[in-house]
GUVEX-286637 format. One line per 4 residues: their letters; for each residue x, y, z of N, C-alpha, C. Coordinates in steps of 0.02 Angstrom, whole numbers. Layout:
<rs>
a	X,Y,Z,X,Y,Z,X,Y,Z; ...
</rs>
This chain:
<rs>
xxxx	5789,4758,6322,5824,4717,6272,5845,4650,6303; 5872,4641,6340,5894,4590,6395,5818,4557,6402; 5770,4552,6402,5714,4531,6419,5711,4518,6353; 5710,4516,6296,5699,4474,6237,5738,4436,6214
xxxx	5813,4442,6239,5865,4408,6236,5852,4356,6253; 5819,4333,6317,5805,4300,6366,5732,4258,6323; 5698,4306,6277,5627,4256,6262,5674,4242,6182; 5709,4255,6154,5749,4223,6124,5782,4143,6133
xxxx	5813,4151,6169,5834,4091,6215,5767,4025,6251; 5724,4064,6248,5666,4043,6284,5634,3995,6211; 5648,4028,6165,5617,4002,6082,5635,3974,6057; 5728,3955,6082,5784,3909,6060,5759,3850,6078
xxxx	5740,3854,6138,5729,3779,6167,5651,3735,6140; 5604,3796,6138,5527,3768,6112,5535,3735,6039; 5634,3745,6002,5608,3751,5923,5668,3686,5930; 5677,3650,5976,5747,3586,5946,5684,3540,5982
xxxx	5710,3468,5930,5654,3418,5964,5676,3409,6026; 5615,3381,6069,5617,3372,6143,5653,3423,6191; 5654,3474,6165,5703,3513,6194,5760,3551,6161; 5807,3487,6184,5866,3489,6164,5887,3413,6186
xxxx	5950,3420,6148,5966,3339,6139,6030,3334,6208; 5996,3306,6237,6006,3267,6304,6080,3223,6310; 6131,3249,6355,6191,3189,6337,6181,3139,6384; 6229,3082,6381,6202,3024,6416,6222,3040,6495
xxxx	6256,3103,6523,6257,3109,6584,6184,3135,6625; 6176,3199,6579,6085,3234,6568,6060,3193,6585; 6050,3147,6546,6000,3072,6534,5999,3045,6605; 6062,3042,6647,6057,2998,6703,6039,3040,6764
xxxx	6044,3104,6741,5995,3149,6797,5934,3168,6794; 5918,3151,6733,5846,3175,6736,5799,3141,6788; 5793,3102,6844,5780,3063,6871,5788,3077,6944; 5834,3108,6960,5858,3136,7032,5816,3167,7076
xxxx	5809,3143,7137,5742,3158,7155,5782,3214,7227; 5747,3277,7237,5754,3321,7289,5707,3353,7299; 5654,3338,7363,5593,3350,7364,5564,3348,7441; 5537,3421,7456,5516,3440,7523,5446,3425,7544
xxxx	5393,3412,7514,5343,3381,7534,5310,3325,7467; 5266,3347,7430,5235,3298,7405,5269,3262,7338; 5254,3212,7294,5286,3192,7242,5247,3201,7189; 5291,3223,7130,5256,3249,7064,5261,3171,7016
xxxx	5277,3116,7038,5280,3062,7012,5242,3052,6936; 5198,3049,6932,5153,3044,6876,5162,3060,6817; 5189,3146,6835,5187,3202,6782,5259,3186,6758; 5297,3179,6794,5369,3179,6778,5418,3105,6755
xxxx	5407,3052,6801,5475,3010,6830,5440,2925,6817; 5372,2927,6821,5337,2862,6825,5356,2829,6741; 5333,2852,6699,5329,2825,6625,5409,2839,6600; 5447,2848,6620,5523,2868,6604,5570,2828,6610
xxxx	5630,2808,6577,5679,2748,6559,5723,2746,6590; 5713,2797,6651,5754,2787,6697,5738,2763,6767; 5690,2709,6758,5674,2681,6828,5714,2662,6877; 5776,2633,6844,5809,2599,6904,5853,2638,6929
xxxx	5844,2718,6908,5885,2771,6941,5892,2778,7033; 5939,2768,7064,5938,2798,7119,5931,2848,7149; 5910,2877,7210,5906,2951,7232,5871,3013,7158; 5806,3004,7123,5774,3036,7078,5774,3094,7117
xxxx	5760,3144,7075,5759,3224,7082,5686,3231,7062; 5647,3272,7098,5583,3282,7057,5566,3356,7091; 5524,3387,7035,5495,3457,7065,5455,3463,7123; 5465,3521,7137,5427,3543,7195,5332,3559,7179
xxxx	5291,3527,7199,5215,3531,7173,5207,3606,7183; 5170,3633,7117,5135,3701,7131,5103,3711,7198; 5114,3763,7229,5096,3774,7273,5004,3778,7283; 4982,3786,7356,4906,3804,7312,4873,3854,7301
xxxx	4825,3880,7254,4803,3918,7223,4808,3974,7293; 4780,3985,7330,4765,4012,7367,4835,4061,7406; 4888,4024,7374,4961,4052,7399,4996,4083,7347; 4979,4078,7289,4997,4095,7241,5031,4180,7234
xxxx	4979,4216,7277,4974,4287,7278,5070,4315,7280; 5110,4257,7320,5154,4289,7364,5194,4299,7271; 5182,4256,7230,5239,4275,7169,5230,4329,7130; 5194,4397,7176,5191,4473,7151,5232,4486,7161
xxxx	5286,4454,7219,5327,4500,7232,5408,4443,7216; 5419,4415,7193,5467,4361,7144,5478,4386,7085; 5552,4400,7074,5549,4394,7000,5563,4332,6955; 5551,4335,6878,5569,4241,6847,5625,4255,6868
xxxx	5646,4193,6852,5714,4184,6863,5767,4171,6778; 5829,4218,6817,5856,4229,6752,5937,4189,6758; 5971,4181,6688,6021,4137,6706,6023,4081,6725; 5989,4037,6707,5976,3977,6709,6029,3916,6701
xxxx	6068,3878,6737,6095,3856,6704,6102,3810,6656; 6010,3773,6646,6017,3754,6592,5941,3767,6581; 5918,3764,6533,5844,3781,6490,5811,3682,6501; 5830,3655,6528,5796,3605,6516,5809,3563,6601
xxxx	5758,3566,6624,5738,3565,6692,5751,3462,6696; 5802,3442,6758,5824,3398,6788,5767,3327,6772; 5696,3346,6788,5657,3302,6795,5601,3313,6717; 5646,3317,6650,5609,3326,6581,5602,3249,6572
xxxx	5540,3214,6563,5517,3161,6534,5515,3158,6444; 5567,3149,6412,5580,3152,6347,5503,3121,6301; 5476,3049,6348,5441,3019,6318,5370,3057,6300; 5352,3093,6364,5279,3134,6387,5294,3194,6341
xxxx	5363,3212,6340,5360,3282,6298,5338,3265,6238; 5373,3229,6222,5362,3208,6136,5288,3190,6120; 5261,3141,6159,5186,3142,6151,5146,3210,6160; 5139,3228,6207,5122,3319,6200,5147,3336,6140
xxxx	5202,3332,6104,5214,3371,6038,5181,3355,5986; 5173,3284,5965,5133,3263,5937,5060,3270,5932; 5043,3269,6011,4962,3293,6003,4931,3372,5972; 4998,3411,6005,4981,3483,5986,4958,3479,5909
xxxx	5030,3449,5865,5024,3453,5810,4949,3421,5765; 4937,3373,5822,4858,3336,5785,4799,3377,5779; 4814,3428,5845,4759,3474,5859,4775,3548,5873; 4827,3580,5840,4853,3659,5819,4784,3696,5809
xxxx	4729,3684,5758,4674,3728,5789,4642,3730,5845; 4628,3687,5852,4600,3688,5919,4639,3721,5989; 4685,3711,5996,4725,3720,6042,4757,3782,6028; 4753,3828,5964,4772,3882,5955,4715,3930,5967
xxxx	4660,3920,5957,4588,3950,5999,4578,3933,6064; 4609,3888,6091,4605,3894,6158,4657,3949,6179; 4715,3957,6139,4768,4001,6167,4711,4061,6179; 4702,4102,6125,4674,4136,6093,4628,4155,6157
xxxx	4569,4108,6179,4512,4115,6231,4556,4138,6280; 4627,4099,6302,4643,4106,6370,4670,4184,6368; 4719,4201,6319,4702,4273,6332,4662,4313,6316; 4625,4310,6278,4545,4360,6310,4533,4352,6377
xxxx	4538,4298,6414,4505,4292,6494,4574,4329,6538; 4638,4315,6522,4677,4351,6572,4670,4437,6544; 4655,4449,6488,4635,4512,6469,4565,4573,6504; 4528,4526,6538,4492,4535,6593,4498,4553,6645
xxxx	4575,4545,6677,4588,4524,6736,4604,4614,6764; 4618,4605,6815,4616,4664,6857,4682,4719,6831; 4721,4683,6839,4785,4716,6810,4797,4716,6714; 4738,4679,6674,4769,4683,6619,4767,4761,6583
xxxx	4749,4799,6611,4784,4883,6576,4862,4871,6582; 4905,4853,6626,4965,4837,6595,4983,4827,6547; 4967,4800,6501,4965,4745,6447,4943,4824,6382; 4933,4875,6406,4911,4914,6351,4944,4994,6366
xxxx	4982,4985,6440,5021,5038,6445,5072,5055,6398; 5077,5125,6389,5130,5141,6352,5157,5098,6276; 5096,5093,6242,5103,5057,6203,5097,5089,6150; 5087,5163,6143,5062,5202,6088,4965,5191,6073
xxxx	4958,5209,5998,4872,5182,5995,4878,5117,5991; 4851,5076,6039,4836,5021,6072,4746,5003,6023; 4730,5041,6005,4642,5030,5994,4674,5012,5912; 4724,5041,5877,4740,5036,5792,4787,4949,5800
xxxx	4738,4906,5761,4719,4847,5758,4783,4815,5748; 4817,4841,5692,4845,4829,5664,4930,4825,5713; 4919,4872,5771,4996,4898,5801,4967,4859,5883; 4915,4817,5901,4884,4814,5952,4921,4754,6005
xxxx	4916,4688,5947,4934,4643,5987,5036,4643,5982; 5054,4668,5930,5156,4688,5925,5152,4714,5989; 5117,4760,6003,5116,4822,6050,5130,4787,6114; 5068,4755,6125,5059,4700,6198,5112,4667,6204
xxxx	5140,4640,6145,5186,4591,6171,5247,4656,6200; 5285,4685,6180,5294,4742,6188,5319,4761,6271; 5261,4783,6276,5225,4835,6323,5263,4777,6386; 5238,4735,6389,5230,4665,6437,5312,4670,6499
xxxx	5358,4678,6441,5447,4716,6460,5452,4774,6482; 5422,4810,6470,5404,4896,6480,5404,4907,6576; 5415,4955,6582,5413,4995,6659,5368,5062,6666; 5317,5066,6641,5267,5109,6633,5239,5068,6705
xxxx	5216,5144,6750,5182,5131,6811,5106,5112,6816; 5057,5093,6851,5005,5111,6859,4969,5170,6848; 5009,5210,6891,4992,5280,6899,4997,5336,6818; 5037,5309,6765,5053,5336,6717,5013,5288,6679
xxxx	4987,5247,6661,4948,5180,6633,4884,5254,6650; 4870,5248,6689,4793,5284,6703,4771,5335,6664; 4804,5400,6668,4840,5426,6626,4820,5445,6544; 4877,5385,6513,4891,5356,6461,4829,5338,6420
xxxx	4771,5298,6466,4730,5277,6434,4668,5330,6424; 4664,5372,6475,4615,5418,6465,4633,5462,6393; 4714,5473,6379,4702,5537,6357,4736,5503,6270; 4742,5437,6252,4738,5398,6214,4704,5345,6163
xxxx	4682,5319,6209,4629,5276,6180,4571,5296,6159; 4557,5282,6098,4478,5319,6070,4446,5247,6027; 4409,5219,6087,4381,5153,6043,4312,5147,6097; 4260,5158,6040,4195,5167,6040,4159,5087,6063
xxxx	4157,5077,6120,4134,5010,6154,4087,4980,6143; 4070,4934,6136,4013,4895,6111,4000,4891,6198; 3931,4948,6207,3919,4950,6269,3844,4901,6281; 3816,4885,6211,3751,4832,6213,3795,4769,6255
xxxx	3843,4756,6209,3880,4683,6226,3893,4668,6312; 3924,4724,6316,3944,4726,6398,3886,4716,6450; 3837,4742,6415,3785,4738,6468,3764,4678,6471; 3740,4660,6421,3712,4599,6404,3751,4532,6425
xxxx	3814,4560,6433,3886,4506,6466,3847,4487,6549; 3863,4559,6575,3857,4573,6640,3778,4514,6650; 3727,4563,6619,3658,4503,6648,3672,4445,6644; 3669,4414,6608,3700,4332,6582,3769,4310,6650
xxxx	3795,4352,6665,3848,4326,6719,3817,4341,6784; 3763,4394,6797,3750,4390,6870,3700,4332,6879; 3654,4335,6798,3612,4267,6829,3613,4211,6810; 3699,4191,6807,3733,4127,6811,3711,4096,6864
xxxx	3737,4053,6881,3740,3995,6945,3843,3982,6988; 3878,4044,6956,3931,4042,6953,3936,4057,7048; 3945,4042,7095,3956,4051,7165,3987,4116,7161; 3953,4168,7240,3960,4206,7248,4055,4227,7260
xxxx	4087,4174,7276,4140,4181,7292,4200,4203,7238; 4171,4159,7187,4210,4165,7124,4198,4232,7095; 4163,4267,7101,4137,4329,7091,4166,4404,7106; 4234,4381,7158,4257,4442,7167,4351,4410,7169
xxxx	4393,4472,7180,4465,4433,7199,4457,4421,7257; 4522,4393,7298,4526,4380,7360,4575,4455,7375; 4574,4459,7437,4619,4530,7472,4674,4528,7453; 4706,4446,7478,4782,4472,7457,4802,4491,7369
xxxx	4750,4457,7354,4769,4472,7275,4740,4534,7254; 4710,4559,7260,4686,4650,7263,4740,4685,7294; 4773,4668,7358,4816,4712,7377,4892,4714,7375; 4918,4649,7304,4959,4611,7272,4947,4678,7227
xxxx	4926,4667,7186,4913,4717,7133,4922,4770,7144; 4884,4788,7188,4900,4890,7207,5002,4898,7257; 5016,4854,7271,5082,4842,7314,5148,4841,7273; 5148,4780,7221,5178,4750,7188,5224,4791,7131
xxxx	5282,4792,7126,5313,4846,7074,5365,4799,7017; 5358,4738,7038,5385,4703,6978,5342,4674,6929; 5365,4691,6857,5303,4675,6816,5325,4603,6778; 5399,4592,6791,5374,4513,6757,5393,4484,6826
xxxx	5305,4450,6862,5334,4409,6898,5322,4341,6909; 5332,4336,6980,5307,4250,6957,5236,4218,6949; 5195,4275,6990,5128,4267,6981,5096,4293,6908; 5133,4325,6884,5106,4335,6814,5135,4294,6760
xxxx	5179,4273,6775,5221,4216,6718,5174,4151,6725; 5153,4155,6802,5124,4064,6811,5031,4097,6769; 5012,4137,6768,4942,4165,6729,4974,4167,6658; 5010,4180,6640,5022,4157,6568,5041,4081,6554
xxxx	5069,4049,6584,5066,3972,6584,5006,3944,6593; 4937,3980,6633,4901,3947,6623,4830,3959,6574; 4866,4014,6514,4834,4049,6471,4848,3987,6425; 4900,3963,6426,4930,3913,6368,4911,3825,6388
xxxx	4892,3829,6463,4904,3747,6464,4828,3726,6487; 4786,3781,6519,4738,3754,6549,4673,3752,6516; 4644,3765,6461,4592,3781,6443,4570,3730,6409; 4629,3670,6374,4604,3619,6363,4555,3577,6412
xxxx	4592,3597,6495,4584,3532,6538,4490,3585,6536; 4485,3645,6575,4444,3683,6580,4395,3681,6548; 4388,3670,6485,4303,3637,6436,4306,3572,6402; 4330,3529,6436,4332,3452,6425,4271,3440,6417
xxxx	4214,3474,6494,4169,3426,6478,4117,3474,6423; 4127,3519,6406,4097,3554,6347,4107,3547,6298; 4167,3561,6274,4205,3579,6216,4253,3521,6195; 4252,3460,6235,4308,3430,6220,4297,3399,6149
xxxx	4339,3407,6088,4318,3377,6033,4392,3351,6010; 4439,3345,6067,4503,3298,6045,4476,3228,6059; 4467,3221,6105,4454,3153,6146,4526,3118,6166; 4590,3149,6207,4619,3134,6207,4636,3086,6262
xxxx	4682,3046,6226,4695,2983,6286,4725,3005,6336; 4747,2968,6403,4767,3000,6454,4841,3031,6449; 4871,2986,6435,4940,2980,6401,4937,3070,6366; 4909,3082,6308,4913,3105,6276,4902,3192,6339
xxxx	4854,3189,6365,4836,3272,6396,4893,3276,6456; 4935,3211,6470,4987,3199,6522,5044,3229,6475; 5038,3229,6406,5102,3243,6376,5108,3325,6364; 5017,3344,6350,5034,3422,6357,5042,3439,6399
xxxx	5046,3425,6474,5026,3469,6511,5105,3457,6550; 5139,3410,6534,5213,3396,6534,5255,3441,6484; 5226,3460,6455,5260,3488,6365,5256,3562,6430; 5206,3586,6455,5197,3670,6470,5231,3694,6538
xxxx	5246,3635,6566,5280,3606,6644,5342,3619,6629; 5373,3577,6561,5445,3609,6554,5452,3696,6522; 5395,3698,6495,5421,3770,6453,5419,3830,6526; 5367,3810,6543,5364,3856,6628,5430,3846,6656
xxxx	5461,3786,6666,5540,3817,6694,5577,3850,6644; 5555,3843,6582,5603,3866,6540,5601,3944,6540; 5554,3954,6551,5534,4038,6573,5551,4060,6628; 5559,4035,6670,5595,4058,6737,5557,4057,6786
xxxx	5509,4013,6803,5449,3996,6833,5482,3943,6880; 5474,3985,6955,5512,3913,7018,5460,3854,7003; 5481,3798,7020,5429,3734,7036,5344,3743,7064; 5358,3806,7117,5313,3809,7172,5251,3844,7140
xxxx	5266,3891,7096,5221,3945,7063,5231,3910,6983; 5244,3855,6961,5241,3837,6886,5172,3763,6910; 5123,3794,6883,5050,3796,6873,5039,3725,6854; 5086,3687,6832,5080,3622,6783,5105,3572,6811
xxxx	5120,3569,6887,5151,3527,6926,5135,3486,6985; 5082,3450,6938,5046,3406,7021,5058,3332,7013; 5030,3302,7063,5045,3220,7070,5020,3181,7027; 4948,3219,6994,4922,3152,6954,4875,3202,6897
xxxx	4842,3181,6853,4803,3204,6808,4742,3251,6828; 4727,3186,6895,4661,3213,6931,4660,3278,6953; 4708,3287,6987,4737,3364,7036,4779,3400,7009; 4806,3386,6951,4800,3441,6875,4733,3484,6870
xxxx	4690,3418,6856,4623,3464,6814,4575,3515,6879; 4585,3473,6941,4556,3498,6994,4603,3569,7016; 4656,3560,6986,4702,3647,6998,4691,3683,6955; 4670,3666,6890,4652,3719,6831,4601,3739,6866
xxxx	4559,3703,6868,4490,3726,6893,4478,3777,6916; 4516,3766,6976,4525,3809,7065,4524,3878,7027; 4601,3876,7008,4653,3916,6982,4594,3970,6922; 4564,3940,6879,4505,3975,6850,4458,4011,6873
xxxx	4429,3972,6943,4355,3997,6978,4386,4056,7020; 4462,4061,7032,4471,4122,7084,4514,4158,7049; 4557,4151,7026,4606,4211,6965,4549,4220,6916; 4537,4176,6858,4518,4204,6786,4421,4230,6805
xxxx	4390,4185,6833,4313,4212,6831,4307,4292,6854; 4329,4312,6925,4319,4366,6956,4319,4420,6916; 4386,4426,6861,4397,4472,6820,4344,4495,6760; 4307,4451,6747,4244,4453,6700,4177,4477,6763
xxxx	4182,4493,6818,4128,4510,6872,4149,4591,6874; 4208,4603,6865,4240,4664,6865,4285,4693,6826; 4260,4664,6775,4304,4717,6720,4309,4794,6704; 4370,4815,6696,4388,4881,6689,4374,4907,6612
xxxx	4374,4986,6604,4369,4994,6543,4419,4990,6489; 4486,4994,6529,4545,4963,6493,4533,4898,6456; 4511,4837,6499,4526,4793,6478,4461,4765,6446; 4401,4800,6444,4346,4812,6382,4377,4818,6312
xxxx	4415,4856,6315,4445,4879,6268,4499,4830,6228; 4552,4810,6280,4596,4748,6262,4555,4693,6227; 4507,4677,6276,4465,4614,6231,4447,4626,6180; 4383,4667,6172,4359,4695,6094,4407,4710,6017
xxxx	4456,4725,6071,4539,4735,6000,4560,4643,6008; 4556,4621,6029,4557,4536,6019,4518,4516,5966; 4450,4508,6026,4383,4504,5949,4377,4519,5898; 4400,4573,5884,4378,4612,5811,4438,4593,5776
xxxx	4516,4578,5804,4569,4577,5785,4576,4485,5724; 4526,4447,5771,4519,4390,5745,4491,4380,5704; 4417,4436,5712,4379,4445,5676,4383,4450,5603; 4436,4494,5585,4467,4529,5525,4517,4486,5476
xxxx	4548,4457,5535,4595,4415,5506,4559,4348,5471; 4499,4312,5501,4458,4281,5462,4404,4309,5403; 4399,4347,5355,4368,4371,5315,4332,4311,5286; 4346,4232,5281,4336,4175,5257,4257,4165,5291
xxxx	4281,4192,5354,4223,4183,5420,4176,4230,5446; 4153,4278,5403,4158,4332,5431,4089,4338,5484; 4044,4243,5453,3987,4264,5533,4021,4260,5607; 4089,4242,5602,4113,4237,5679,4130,4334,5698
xxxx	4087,4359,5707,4062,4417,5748,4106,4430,5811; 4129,4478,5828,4141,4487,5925,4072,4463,5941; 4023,4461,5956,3986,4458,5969,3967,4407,5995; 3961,4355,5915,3943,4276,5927,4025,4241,5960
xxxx	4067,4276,5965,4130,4211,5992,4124,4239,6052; 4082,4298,6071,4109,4306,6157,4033,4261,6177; 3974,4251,6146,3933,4224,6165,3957,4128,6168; 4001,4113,6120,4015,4048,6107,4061,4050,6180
xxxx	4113,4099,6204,4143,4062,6242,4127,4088,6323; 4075,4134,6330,4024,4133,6391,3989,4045,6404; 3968,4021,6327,3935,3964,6354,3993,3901,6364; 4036,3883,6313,4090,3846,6298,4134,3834,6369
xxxx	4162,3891,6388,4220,3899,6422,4188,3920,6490; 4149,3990,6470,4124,3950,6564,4081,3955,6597; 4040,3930,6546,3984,3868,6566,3938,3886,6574; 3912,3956,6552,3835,4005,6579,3802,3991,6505
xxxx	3719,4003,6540,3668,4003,6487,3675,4102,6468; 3678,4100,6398,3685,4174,6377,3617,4209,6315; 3583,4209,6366,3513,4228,6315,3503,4312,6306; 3540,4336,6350,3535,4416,6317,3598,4429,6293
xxxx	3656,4401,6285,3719,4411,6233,3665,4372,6159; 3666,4315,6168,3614,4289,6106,3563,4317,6078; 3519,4381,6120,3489,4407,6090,3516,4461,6037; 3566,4486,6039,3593,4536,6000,3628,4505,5929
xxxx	3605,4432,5947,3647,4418,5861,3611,4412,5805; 3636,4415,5752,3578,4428,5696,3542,4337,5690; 3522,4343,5630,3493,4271,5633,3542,4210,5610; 3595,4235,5554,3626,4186,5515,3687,4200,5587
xxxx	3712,4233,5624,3748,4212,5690,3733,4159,5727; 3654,4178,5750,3612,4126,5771,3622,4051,5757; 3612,4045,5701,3614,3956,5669,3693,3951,5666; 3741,3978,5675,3806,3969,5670,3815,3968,5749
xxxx	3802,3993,5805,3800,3967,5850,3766,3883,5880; 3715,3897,5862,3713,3812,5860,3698,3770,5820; 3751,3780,5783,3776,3729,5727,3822,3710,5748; 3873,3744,5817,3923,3719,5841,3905,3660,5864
xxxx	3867,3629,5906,3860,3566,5951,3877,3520,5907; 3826,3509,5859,3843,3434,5812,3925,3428,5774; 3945,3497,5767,3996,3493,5748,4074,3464,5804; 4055,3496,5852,4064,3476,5885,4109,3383,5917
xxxx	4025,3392,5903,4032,3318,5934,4041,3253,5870; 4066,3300,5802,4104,3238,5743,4152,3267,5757; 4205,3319,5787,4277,3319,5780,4296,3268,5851; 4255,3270,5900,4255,3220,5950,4274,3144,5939
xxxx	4219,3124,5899,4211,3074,5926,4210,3040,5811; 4228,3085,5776,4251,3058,5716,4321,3047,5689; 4330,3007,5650,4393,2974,5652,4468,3036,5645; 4529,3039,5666,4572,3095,5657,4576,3129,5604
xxxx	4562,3099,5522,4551,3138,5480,4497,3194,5478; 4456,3195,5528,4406,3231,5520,4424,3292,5549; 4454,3304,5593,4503,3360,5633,4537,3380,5582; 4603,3340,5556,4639,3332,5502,4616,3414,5430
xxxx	4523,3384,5446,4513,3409,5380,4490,3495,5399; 4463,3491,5459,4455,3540,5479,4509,3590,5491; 4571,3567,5513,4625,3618,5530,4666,3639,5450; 4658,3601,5410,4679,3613,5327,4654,3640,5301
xxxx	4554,3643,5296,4527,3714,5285,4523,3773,5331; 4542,3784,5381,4537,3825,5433,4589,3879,5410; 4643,3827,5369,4717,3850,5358,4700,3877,5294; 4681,3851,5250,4654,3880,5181,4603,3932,5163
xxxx	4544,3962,5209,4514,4007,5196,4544,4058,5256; 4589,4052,5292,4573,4121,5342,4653,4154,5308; 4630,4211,5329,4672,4266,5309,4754,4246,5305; 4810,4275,5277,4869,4250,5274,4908,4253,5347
xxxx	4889,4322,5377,4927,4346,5439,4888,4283,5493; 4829,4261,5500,4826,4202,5527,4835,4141,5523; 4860,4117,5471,4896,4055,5457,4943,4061,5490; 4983,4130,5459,5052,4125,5492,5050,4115,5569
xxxx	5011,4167,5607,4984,4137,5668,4995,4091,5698; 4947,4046,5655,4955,3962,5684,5006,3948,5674; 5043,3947,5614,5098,3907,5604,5144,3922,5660; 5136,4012,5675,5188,4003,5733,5191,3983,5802
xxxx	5099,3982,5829,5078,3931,5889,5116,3860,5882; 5099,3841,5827,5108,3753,5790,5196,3748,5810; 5230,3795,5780,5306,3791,5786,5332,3786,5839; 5323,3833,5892,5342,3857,5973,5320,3804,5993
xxxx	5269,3744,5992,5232,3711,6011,5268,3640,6007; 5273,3620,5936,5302,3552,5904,5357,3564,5892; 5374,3603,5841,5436,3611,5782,5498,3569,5813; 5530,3547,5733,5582,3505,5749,5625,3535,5715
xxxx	5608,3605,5694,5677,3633,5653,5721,3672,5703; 5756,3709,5670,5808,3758,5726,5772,3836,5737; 5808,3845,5788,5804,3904,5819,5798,3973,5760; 5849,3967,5719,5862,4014,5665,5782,4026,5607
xxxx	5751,3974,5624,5689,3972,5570,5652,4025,5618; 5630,3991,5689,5600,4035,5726,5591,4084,5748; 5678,4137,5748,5687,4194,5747,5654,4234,5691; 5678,4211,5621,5678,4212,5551,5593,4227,5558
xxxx	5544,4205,5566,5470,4198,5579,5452,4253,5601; 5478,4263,5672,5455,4323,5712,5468,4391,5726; 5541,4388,5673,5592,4459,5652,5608,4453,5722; 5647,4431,5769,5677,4419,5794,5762,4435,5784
</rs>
């Protein structure tokens, strides 16, 4: 209970503009600089109205990928004394808010992709422990969220799932996954975990920690930067991907995420996108080289879960969206997932490109028009969906709407 209390509080702050409204003492700290090696300048303190501040405060840069492992054993941090972190750039947030709102579909299917891919991951049977039937569609993703607070072991997770779960696998798909990924061009390295993070996992007995809070931050912030050069059909200005990725920088402290392990905290744009990257090729790929049957399972209750909820859509298949985001997101040619789709899948798979490339590079109404029918033919429980990605995201109403939304 205390742990939702806490994502309560966490929802207060995503739902007042910019935060929260800043007094003019706030205002003169946001700027304060206390800092042990490198400077987050860019992200934070450069574009901000408080230049002629003395002695600025700025975060500590994410640590690097490669060190990450040690926040298995960190918990977030709780008691905060305030929800809105010293070095918040009011101006960058607000632009991030704005953009979300320009591009809520888009950026709500990226949510969407990013957890299917941490759903992959080595440890995501967590995510389905002790959750009751986990495979009944309908109780799957409440459940997850759920479960996530829960103290169900490994050892009882194992268990659980054998003598529970009854969901008949799309074992063509898997295979056909697997070929298409071994005869990628994806480096052998990316292909497996590293030790400490294998032996993080089997060690580790805190389940919200910091290494898993900073993998959900980067379920939410990175997937834009991650198929730019594929998928990018915002075309956003610099300004503008500086404002989301500032917008997910504060919500990560707001979650209880130290500086060091909050994923969204580098010097410049460049070594942002070059840390998603990293952060992708060694956490999120490996887990698709070695997926468990748990988390076969987690995904496919994704797929099909989306699936259903679009009835408007109904050629978007598990099938064709795991083939769209094998090629989309990361980056493999998929000719034996493609072989299993029917024909009218087929031409709806590449019918994506041209489409594509008019939400790109055609004028904002054209997005505009796309996220208004997107909103108008898909199912009701996915509107609401979005609306509540869109809200947590932008919203300028109060806290009380947001509770009100989520039965909270």
């Amino acid at each position: 209970m205390h742990c939702f209390n806490s994502y309560k509080k966490i929802l207060f702050l995503l739902c007042v503009t910019c935060v929260v409204v800043v007094s003019n003492r706030e205002s003169r700290q946001i700027c304060t600089r206390s800092r042990k090696n490198q400077v987050c300048s860019k992200i934070t303190a450069e574009k901000s109205d408080c230049k002629n501040v003395k002695n600025h405060a700025l975060p500590h840069c994410a640590m690097p990928v490669e060190e990450l492992f040690q926040g298995f054993y960190l918990r977030g941090l709780v008691d905060l004394p305030s929800f809105t972190p010293p070095w918040l750039n009011e101006t960058l947030y607000s632009v991030g808010q704005k953009w979300a709102r320009e591009n809520y579909f888009f950026l709500t299917f990226c949510h969407f992709v990013g957890a299917l891919l941490v759903a992959c991951g080595a440890d995501a049977g967590k995510v389905i422990l002790g959750t009751g039937k986990s495979h009944v569609l309908e109780k799957a993703l409440p459940s997850s969220v759920d479960v996530q607070y829960g103290n169900s072991s490994a050892e009882q997770g194992a268990d659980w799932i054998k003598e529970n779960l009854d969901w008949p696998l799309d074992e063509a798909m898997w295979d056909a996954v697997l070929m298409d990924l071994i005869a990628s061009n994806i480096p052998e390295q990316y292909r497996r975990y590293s030790e400490n993070i294998l032996e993080s996992i089997k060690t580790s007995k805190i389940t919200l920690n910091q290494y898993h809070m900073g993998t959900t931050q980067h379920l939410f912030v990175a997937i834009p930067f991650i198929v730019r050069d594929r998928v990018d059909i915002t075309n956003p200005a610099e300004e503008q991907i500086l404002g989301w990725n500032h917008l997910w920088a504060v919500l990560g402290y707001a979650m209880g995420i130290e500086d060091e392990f909050n994923v969204a905290l580098h010097p410049s744009l460049e070594e942002t996108h070059a840390y998603y990257t990293e952060y992708f090729n060694k956490i999120i790929l490996p887990g698709l080289f070695n997926i468990e049957t748990d988390s076969k399972i987690l995904v496919e209750v994704l797929l099909k879960t989306l699936h259903q909820l679009t009835p408007s859509f109904n050629v978007f298949s598990p099938r064709l969206l795991m083939a769209v985001i094998l090629e989309d997101v990361i980056g493999i040619e998929t000719p034996n997932v493609q072989s299993l789709l029917t024909n009218v899948e087929k031409l709806s798979f590449h019918v994506r490109t041209p489409l594509k490339g008019l939400m790109k590079y055609g004028p904002q109404f054209v997005t505009d028009k796309v996220n208004s029918w997107v909103k108008e033919n898909a199912d009701r429980k996915l509107s609401l969906f979005i609306d509540i990605i869109t809200i947590i995201i932008t919203s300028e109403r109060t806290s009380i709407l947001m509770f009100a939304v989520l039965g909270l």
